[in-house]
Every structure is written in structure tokens, then in C-alpha cells.
Backbone as CSV, one residue per row, in Angstrom:
resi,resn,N_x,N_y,N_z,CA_x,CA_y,CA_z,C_x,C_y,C_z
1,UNK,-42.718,3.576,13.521,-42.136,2.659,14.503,-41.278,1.591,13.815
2,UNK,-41.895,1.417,13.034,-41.032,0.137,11.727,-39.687,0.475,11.017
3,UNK,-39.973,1.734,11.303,-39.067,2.575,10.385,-37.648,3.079,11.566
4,UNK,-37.936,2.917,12.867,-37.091,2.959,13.793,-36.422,1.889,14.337
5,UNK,-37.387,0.672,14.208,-36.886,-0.663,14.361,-35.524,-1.255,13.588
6,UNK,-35.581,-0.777,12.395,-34.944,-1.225,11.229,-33.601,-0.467,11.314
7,UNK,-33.634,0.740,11.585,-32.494,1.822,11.912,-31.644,0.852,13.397
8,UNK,-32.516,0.832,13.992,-31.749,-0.140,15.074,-31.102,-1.156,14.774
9,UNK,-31.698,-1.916,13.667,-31.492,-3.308,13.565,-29.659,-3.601,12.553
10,UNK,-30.304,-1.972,11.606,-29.221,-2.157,10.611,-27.774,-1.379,11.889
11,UNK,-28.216,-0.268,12.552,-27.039,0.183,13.412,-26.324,-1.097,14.312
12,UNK,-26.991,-1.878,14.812,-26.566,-3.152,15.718,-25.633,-3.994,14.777
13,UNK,-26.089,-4.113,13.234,-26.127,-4.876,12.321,-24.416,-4.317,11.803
14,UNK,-24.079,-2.946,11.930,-23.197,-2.879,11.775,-22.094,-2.672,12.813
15,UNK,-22.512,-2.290,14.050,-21.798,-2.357,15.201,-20.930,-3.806,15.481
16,UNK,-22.291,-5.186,14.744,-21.746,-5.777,15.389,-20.148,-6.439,14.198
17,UNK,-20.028,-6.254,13.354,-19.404,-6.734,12.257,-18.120,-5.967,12.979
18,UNK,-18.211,-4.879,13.116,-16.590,-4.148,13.434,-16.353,-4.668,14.558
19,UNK,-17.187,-5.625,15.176,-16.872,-5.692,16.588,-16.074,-7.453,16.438
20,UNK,-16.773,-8.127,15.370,-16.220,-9.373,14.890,-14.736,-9.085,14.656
21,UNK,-14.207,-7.995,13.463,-13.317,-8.002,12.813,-12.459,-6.877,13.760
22,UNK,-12.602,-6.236,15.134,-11.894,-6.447,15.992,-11.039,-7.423,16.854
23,UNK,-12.106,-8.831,16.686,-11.680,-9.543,17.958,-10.802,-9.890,17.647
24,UNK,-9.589,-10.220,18.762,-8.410,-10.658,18.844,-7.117,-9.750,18.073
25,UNK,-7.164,-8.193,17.486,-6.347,-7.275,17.314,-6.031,-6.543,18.192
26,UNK,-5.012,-6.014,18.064,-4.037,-4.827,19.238,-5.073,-3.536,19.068
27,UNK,-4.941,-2.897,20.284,-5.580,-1.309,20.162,-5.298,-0.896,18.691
28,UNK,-3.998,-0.734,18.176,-3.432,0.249,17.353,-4.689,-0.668,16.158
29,UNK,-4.423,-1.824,15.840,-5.329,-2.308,14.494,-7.091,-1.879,14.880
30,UNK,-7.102,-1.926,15.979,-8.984,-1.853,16.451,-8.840,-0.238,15.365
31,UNK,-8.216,0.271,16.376,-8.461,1.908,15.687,-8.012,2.136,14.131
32,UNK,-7.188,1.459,13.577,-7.198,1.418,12.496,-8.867,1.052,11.558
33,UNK,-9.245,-0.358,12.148,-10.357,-0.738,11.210,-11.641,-0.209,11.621
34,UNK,-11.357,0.787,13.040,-12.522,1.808,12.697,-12.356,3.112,11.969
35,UNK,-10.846,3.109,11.733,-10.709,4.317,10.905,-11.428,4.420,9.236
36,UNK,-11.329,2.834,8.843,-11.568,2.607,7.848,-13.627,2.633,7.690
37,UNK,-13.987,2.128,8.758,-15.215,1.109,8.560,-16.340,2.092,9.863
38,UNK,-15.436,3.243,10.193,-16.241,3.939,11.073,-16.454,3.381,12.297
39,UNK,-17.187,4.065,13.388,-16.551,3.566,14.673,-18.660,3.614,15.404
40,UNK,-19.562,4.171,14.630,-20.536,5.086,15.274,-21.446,5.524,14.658
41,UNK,-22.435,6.514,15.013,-23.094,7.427,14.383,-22.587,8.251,13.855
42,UNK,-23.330,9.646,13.469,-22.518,10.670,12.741,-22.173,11.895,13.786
43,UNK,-22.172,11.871,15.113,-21.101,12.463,15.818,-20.641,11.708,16.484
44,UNK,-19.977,10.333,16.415,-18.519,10.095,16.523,-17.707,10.225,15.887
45,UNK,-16.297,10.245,16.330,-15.136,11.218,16.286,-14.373,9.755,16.175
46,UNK,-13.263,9.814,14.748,-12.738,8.478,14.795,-11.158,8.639,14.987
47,UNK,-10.512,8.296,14.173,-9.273,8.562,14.312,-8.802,9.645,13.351
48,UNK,-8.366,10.712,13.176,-7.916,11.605,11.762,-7.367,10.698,11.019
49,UNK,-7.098,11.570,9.832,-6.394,11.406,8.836,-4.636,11.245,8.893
50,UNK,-4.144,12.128,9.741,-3.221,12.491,10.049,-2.446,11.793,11.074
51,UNK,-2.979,11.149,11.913,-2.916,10.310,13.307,-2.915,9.065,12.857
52,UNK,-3.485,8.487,11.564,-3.356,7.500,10.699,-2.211,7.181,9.661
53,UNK,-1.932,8.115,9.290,-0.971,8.470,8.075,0.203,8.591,9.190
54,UNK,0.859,8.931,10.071,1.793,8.823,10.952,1.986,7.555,11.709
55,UNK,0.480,6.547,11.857,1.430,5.519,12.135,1.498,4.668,11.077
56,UNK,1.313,4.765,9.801,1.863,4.388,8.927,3.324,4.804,9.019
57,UNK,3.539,5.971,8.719,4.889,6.013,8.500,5.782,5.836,9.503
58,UNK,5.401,5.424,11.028,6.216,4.892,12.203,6.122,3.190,11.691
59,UNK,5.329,2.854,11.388,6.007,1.027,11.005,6.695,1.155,10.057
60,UNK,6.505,2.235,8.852,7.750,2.040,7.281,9.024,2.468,7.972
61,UNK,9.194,3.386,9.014,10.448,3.835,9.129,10.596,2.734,10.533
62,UNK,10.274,1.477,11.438,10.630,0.640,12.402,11.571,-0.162,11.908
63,UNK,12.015,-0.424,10.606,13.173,-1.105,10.037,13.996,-0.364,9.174
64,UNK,14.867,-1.127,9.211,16.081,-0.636,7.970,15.578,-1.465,6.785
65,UNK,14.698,-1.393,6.156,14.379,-2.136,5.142,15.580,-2.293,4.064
66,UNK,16.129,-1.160,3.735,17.509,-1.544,2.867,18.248,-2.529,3.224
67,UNK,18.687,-2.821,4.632,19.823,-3.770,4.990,18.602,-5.222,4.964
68,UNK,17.613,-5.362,5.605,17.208,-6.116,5.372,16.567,-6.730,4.039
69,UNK,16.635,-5.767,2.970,16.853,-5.979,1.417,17.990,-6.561,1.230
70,UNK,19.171,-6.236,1.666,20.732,-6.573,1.403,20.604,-7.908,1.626
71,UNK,20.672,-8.454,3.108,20.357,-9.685,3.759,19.206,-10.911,3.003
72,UNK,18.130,-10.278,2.964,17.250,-11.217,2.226,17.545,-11.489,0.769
73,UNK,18.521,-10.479,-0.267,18.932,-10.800,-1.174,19.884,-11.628,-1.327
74,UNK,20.927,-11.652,-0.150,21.881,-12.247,-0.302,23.193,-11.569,-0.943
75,UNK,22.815,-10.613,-0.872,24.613,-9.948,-1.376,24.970,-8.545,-0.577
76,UNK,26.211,-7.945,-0.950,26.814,-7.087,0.060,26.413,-5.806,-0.687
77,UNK,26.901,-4.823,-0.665,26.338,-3.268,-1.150,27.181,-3.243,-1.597
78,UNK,28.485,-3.528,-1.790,29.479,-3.403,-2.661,29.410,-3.688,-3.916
79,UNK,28.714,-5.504,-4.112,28.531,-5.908,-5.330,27.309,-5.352,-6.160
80,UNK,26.425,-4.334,-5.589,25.271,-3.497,-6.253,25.465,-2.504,-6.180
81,UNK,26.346,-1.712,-6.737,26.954,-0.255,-6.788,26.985,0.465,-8.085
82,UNK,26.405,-0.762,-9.131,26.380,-0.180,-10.589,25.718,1.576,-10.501
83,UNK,24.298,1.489,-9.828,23.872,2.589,-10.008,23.566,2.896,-8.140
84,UNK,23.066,4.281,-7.708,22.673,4.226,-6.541,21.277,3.285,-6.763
85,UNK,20.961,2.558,-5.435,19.815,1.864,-4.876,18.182,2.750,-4.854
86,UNK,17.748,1.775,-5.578,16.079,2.664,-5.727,15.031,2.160,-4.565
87,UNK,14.405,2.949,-4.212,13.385,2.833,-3.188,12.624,3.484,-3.581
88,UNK,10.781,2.763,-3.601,9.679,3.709,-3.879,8.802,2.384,-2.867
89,UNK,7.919,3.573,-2.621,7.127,3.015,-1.693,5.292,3.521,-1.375
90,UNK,4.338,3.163,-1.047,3.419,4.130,-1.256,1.767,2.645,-0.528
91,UNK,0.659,3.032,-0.402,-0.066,2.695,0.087,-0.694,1.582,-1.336
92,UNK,-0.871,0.561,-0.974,-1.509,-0.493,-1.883,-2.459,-1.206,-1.836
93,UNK,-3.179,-1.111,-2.843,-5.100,-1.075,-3.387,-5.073,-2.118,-3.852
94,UNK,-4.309,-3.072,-4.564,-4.723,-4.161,-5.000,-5.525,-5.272,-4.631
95,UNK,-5.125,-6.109,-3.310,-5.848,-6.688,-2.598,-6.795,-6.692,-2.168
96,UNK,-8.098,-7.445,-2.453,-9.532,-6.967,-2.364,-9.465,-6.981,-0.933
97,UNK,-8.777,-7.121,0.073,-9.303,-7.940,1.146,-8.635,-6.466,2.075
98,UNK,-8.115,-5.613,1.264,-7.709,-4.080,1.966,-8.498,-3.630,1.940
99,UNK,-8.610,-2.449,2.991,-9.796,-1.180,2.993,-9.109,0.213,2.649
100,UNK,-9.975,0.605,2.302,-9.738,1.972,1.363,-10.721,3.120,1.696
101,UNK,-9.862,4.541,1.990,-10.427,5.544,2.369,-9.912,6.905,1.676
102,UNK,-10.654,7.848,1.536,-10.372,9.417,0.585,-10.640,10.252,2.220
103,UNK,-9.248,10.954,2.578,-9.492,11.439,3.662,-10.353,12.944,3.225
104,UNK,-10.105,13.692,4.327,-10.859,15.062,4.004,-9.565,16.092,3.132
105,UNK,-8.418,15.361,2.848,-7.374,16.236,2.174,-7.574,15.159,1.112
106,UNK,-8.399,14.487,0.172,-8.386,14.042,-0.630,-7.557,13.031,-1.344
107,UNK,-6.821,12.668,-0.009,-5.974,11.359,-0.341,-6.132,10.425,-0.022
108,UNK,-6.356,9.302,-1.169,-6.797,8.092,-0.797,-5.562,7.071,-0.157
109,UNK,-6.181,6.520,0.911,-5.043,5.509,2.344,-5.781,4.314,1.781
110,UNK,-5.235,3.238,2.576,-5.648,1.935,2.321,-5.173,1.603,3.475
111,UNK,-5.369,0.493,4.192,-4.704,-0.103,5.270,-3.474,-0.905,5.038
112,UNK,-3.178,-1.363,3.608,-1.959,-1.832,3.308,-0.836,-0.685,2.761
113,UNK,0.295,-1.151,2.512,1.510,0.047,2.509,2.841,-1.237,1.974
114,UNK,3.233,-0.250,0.468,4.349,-1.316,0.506,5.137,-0.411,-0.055
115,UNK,6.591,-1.179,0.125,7.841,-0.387,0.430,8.721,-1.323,-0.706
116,UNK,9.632,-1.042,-1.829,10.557,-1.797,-3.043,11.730,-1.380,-2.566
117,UNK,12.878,-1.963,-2.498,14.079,-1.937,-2.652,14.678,-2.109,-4.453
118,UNK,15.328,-1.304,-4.852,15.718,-2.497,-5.869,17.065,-2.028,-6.351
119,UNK,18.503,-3.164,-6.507,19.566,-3.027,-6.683,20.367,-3.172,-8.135
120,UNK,21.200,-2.306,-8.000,21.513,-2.956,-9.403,23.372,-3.312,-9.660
121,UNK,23.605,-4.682,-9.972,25.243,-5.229,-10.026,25.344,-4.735,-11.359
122,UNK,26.409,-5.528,-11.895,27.073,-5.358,-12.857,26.164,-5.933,-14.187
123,UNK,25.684,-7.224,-14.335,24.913,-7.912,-14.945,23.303,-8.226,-14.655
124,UNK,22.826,-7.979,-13.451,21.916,-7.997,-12.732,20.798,-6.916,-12.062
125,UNK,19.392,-7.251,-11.733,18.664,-6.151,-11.163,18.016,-7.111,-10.227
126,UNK,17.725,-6.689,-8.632,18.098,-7.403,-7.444,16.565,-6.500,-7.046
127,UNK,15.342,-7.294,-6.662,13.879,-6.377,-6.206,13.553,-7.110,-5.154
128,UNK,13.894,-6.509,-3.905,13.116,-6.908,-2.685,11.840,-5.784,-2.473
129,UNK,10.603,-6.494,-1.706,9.433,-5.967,-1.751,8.703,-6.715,-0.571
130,UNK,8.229,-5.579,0.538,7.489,-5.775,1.652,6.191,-4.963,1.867
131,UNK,5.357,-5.901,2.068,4.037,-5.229,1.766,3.251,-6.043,3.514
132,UNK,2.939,-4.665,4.459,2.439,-4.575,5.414,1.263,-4.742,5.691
133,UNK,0.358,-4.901,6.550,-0.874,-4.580,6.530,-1.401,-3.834,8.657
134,UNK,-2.016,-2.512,8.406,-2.121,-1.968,9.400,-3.207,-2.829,10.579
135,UNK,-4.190,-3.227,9.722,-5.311,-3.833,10.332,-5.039,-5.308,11.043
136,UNK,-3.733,-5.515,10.605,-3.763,-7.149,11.089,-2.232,-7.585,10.868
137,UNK,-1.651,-8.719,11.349,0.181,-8.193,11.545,-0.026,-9.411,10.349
138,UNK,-0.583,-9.384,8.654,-0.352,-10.006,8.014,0.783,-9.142,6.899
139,UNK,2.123,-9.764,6.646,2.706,-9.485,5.811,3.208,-10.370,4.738
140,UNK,3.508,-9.675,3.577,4.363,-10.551,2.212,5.729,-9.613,2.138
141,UNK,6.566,-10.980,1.949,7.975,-10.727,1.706,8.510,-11.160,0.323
142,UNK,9.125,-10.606,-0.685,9.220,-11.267,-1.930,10.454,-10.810,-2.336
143,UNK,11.551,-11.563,-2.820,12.706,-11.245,-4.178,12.536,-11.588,-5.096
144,UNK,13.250,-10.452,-6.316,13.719,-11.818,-7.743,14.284,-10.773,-8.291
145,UNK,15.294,-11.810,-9.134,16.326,-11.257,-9.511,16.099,-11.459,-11.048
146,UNK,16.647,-10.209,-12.306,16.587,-10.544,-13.356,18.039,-9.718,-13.870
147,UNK,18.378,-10.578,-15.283,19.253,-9.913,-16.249,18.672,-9.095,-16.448
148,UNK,19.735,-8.111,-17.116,19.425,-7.000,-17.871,18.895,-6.928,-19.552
149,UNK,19.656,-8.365,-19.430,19.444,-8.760,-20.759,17.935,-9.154,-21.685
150,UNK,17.427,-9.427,-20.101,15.680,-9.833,-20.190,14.923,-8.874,-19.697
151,UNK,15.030,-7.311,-19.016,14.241,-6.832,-19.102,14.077,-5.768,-20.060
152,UNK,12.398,-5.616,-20.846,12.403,-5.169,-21.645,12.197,-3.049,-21.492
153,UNK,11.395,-3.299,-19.856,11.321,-1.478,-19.686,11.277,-1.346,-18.272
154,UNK,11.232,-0.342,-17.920,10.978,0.309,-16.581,9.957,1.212,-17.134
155,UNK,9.186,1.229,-16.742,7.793,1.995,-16.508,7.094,2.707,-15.448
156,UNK,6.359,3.590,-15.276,5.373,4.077,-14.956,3.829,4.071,-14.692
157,UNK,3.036,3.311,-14.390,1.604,3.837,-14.723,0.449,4.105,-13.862
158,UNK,-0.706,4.734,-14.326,-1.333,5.241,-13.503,-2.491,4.104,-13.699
159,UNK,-3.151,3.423,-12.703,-3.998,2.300,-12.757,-5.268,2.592,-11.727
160,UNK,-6.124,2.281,-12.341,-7.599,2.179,-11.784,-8.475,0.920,-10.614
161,UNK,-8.563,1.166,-9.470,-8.880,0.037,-9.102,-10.495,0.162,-8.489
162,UNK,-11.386,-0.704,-8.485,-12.101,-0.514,-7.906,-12.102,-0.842,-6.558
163,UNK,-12.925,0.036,-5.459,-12.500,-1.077,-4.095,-14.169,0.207,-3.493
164,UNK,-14.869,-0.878,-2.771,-16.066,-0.699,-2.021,-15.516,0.222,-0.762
165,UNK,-16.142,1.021,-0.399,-15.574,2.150,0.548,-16.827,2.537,1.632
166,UNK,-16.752,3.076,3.035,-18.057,3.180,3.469,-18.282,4.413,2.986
167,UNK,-19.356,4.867,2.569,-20.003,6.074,2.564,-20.278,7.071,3.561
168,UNK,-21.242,6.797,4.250,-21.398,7.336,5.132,-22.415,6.623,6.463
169,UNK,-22.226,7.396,7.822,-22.928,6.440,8.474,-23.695,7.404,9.029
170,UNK,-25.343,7.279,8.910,-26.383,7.922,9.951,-26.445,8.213,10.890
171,UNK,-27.319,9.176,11.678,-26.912,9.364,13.195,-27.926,8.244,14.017
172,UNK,-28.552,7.395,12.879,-29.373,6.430,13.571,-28.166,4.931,13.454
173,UNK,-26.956,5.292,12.551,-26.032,4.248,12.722,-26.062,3.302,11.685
174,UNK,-26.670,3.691,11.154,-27.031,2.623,9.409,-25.623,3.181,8.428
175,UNK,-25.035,1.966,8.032,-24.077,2.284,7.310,-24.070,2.362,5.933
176,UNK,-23.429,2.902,4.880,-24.209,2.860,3.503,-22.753,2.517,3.261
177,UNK,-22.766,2.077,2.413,-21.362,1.636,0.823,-21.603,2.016,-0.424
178,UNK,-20.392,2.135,-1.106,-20.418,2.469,-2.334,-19.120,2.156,-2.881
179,UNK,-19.119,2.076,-4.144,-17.817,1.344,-5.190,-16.824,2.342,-5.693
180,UNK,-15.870,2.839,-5.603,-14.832,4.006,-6.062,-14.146,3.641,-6.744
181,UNK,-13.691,4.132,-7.631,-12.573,4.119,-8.409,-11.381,4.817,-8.142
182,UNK,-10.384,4.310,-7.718,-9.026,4.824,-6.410,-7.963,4.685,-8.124
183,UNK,-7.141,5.572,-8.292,-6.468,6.149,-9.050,-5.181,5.603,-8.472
184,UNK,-4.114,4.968,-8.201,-2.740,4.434,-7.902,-1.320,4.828,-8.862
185,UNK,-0.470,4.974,-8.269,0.525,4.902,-8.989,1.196,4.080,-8.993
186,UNK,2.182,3.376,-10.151,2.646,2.150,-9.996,3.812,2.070,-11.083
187,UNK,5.038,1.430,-10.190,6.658,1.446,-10.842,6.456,-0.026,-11.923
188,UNK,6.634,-0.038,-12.818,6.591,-1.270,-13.758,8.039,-1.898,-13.996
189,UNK,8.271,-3.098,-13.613,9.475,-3.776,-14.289,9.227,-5.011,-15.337
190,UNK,9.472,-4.837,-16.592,8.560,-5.767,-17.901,9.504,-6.852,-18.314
191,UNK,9.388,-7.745,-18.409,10.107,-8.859,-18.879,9.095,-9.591,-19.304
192,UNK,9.749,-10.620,-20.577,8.701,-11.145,-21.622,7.754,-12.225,-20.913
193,UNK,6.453,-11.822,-20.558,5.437,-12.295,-20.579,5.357,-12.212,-19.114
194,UNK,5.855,-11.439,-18.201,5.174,-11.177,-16.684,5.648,-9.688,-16.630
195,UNK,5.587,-8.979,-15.463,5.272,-7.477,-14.703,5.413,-7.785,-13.441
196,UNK,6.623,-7.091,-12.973,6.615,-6.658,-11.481,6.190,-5.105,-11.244
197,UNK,5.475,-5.407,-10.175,4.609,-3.967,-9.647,5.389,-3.528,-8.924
198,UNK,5.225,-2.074,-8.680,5.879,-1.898,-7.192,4.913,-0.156,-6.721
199,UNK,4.039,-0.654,-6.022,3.406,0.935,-5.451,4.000,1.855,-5.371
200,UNK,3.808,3.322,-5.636,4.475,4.523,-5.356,3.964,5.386,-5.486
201,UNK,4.576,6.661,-4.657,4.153,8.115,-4.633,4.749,8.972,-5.476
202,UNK,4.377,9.406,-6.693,5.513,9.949,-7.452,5.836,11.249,-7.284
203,UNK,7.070,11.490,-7.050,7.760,12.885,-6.680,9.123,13.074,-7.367
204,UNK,9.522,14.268,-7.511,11.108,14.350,-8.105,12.235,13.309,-8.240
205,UNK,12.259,12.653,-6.695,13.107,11.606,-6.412,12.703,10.444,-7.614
206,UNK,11.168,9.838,-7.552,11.089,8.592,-8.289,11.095,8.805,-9.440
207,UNK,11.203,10.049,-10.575,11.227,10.609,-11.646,12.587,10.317,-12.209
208,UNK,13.381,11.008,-11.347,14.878,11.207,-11.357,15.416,9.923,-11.477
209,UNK,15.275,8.928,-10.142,15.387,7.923,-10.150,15.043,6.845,-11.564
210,UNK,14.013,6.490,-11.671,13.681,5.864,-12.944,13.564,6.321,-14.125
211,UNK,14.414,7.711,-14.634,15.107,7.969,-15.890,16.805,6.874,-15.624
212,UNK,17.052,7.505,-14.271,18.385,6.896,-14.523,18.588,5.267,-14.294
213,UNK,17.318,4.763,-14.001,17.410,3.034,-14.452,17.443,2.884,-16.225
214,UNK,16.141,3.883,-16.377,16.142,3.430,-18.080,17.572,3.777,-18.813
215,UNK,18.237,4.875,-18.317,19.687,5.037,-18.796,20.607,3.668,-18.746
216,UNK,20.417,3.614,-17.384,21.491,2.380,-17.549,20.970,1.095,-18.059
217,UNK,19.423,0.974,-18.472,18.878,-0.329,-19.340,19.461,-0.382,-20.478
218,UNK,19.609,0.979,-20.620,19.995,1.754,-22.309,21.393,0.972,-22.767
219,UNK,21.971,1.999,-21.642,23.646,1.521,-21.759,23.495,-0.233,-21.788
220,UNK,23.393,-0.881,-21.403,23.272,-2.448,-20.730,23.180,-3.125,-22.606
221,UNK,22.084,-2.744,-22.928,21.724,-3.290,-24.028,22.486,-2.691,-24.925
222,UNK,22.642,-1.625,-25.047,23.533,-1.169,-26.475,24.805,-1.835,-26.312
């Protein structure tokens, strides 16, 4: 009986927390942070993987983020024509205060998602960067601009983060946690004594792409 009490207590116990960190969000975020944090016992049915991952990519594609890169930088597309314009973009783990999930296709989502612009003039490298969040209409907007003369690489790397994830939830509704280690990919821009990040999915394009920045770092400096 003690042992049923407690199943109740911890199921209520977690019902009621998603029900806190609902209040005052749109449908679309509710279902998001039960996508993340579970919605139920173990036959409820939450949101897919797929139904998630699509409206992600309906808010990345709701703007022209390039022009509004242009605009928030302050210059025209004419004067950044040195090389074509780089864009990488991809789901972001950093922030403890994101949630993090390994769907059943083994790809780890997060509720945040950020998207890099970055330009390049004649003397100059131009990085706008918007970083979303699904669960809640909190966003960061950021530029900066550096010589060529001061940066030292364009990089690559693969980085480790930890981030607490739910496990699984009982059919008595008791929720369990556990600590993961989420694997990220990440665009590096190095200048002496800081690092700009920029999340990404790496594919042909961002390969291609960031040989031909380091080319033209190449050229710049020689």
C-alpha cells in the first residue's frame, strides 16, 4: 500500500512540475516541453520525433535570416562579396537551462536551435547569430565583426556536453533522470584569447564551405 502511495505521490509530483512550466505558453511550446519532459505514463503518446523536428524547421525557415543578417550588420551584399556568404546552423546544447532528447532515430534535439550568418568584405569577417528557443519565445541576437588580420583559424570541433535527460516514465507515472553525454558539432572562429561558436550539422556544404574560408584566411595573410 506504501509502495502505491509513493507511485502516486511521485506521478502527481511530476505531473505537477510540467504543469508549472506550462503555465502561461502557447499550445505549440506546451507540446514542445512535453515532448521533452514527457506528457504521462508509459502509454501516453507524445509528440514524434518528426512532428518536432518540422516545427523546428518551420520557425528556421519563418525569416529571411540572411537579409536580416545584412540589416542587423549594417552593410549591403555588395560590400561582402569577397567570398559567397556562409550559413551553418543546427540544434544547441550549451545552455543548461535547454532540454535535450535522443529520438528513436538516434538524434539528439534540444529545444534550442541556432542559425550563423557569416560575411566576408574585402578586409573584414561580418558573424550574425540567432539562437531560438522552442519552449518559450526567449531569443539571443548577436554580431561582431573581425579583421582578417586577427583571426587566427576557422575550425571544426566535435564537443561533449553533459545535459540531464528524462529517462523514462512508469506506467505508475514516476519519472526517472539520468546525465548524457550529447556529442555536438561546432564551427570555431579563433582570435587571440576568445572563440566564437557557431552550432552545426556537418554535411558536404559546411565542409566545402569552411575549406574555402580557410583559403581565403590563407590568401588574406600571405
Amino acid at each position: 500500500m506504501a509502495c502505491i502511495q509513493l507511485h502516486i505521490k511521485e506521478h502527481y509530483k511530476h505531473y505537477r512540475h510540467i504543469q508549472r512550466l506550462c503555465k502561461g505558453r502557447t499550445e505549440e511550446q506546451k507540446k514542445v516541453i512535453k515532448y521533452f519532459l514527457g506528457s504521462g505514463g508509459c502509454l501516453s503518446v507524445g509528440m514524434p520525433d518528426e512532428e518536432y523536428e518540422a516545427a523546428v524547421m518551420a520557425k528556421a525557415r519563418s525569416m529571411d535570416f540572411k537579409q536580416k543578417a545584412l540589416n542587423k550588420l549594417g552593410v549591403d551584399e555588395s560590400q561582402v562579396n569577397e567570398i559567397e556568404p556562409v550559413h551553418f546552423e543546427g540544434y544547441y546544447f550549451d545552455n543548461q537551462k535547454t532540454y535535450a532528447k535522443q529520438g528513436r532515430d538516434r538524434k539528439w534535439r534540444s529545444s534550442a536551435y541556432q542559425i550563423s550568418w557569416i560575411f566576408f568584405s574585402d578586409i573584414q569577417v561580418y558573424v550574425y547569430q540567432y539562437t531560438f528557443n522552442m519552449d518559450q519565445e526567449g531569443k539571443k541576437e548577436s554580431t561582431e565583426e573581425y579583421f582578417y588580420k586577427d583571426i587566427t583559424n576557422f575550425s571544426t570541433s566535435s564537443d561533449t556536453v553533459e545535459k540531464e535527460v528524462l529517462d523514462k516514465i512508469s506506467c505508475s507515472g514516476e519519472a526517472t533522470y539520468s546525465r548524457e553525454n550529447v556529442d555536438t558539432n561546432r564551427f570555431t572562429l579563433v582570435v587571440p584569447g576568445d572563440k566564437f561558436y557557431c552550432s552545426m550539422e556537418q554535411s558536404d556544404y559546411t565542409e566545402k564551405a569552411i575549406q574555402g574560408m580557410k583559403a581565403k584566411l590563407r590568401e588574406k595573410k600571405g
